[in-house]
Residue frames relative to the residue before (quaternion, step in Angstrom):
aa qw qx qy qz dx dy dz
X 1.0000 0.0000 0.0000 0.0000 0.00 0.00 0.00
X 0.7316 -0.5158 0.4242 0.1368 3.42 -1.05 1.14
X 0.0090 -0.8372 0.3933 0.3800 3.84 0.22 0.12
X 0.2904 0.7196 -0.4805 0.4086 3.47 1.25 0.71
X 0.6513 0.5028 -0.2281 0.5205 3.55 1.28 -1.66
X 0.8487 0.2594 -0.2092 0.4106 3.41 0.43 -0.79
X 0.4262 0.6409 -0.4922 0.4066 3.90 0.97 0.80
X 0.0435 0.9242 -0.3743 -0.0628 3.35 -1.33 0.58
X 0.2842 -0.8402 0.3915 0.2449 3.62 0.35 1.01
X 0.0186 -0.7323 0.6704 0.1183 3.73 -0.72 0.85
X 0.1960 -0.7151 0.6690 0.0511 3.58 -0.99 0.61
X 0.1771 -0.8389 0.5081 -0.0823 3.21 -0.32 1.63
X 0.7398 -0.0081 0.0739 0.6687 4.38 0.13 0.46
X 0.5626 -0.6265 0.2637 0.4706 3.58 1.26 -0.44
X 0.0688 0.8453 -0.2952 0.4399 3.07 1.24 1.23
X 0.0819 0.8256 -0.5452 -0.1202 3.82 0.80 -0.12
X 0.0533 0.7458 -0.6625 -0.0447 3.60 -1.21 0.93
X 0.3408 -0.7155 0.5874 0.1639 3.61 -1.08 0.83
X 0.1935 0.8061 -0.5378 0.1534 3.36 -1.05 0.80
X 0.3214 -0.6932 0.4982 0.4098 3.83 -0.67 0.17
X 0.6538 -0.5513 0.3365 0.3942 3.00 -1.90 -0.05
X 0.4475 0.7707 -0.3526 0.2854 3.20 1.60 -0.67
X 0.5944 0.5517 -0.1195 0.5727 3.26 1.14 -1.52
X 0.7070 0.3313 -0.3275 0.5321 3.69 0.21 -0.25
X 0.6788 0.4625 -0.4355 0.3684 3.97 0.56 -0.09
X 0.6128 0.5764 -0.3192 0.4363 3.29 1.38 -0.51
X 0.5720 0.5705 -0.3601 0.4667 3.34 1.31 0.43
X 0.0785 0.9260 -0.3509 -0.1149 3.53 1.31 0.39
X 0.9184 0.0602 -0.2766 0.2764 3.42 -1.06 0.77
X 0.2714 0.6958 -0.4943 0.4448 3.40 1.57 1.56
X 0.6078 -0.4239 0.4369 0.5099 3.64 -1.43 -0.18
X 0.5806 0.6189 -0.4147 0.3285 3.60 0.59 -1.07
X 0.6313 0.4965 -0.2760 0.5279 3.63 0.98 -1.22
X 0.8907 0.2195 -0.0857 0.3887 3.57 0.08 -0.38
X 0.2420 0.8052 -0.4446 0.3088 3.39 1.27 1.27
X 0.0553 0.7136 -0.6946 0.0718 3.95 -0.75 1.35
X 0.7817 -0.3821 0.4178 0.2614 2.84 -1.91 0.12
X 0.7830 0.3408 -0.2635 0.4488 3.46 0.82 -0.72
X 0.4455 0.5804 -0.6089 0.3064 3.85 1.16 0.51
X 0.5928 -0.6194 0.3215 0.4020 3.76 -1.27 0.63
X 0.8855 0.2990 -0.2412 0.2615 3.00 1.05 -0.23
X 0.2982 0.5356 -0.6006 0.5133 3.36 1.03 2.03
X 0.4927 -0.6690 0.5562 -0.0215 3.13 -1.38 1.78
X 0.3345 -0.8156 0.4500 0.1424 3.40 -0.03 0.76
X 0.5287 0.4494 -0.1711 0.6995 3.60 1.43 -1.18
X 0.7823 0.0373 -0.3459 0.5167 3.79 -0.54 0.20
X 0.3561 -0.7965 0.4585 0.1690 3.94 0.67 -0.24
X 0.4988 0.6334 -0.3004 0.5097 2.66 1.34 1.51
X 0.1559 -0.8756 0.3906 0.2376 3.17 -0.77 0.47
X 0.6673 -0.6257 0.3341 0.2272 3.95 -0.89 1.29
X 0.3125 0.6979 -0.6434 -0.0357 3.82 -0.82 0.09
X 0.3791 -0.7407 0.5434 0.1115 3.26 -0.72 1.39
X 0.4089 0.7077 -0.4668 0.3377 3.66 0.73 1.10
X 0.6300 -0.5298 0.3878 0.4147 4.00 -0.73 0.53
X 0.2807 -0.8686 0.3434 0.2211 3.88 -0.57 0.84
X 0.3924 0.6704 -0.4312 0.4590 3.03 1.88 -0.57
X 0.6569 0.5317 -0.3691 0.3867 4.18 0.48 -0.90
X 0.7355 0.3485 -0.1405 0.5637 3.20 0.82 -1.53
X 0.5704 0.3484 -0.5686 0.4795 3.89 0.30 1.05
X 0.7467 0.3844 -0.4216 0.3421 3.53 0.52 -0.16
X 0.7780 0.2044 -0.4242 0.4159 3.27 0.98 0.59
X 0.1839 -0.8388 0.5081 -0.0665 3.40 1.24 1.24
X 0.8479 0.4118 -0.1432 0.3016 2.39 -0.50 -2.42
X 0.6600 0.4016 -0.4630 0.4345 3.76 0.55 -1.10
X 0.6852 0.5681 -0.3487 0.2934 4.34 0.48 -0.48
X 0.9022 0.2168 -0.0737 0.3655 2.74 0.76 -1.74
X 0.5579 0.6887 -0.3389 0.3156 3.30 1.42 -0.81
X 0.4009 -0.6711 0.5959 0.1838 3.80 -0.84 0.87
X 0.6989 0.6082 -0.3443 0.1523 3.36 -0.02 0.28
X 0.4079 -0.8202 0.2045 0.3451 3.49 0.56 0.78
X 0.3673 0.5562 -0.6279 0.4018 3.70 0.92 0.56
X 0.5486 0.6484 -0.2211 0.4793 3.76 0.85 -1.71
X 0.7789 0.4726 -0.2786 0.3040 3.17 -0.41 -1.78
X 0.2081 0.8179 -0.5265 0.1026 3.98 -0.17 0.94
X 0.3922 -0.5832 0.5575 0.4419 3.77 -0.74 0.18
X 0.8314 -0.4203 0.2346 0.2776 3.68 -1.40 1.00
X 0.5548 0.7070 -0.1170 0.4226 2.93 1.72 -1.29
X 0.6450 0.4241 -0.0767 0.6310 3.29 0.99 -1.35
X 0.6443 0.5108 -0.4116 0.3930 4.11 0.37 -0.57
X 0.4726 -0.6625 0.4157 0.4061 3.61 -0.58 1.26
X 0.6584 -0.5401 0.4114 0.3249 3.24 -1.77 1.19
X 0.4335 0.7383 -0.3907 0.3382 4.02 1.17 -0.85
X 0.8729 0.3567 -0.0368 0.3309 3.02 1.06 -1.87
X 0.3724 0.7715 -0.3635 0.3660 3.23 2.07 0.23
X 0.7632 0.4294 -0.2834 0.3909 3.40 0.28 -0.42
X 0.5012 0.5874 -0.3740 0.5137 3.46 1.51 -1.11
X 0.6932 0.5046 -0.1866 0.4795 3.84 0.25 -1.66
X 0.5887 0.3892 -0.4074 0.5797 4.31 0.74 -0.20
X 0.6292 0.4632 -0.4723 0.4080 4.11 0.33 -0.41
X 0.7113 0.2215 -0.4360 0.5048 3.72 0.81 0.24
X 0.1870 0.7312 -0.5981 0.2695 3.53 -0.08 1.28
């Protein structure tokens, strides 16, 4: 896969965040994990996909979601308990 094909832009309150998809499955049973083209609420013309949710929240637990990098990169399990509840509001 292309790494064009396999990038994704989530635009949180209007916030833009870049990320792959790879990185978003390892979040398992959230919206983030299970984003397609045909939910309503991925824009085709910016190629992105919308959550109408406050961004200041969803930056402070960014790093444990989106960030590729493999200090970061944990299984849900491992993602402080603080950040469990913030990280379920994008289901």
């Amino acid at each position: 896969m292309a790494d064009a094909d396999n990038r994704v832009v989530v635009n949180v309150g209007g916030i833009r965040h870049e990320t792959y998809k790879a990185t978003l499955k390892k979040i398992p049973a959230t919206r983030l994990s299970r984003l397609t083209e045909a939910l309503a609420n991925y824009d085709p013309i910016l190629n992105e996909y919308f959550f109408d949710r406050h961004p200041g929240v969803f930056a402070q637990v960014r790093p444990s979601v989106l960030t590729p990098h493999p200090c970061i990169q944990a299984p849900f399990s491992e993602i402080p308990k603080s950040h469990h509840k913030i990280i379920l509001r994008f289901r």
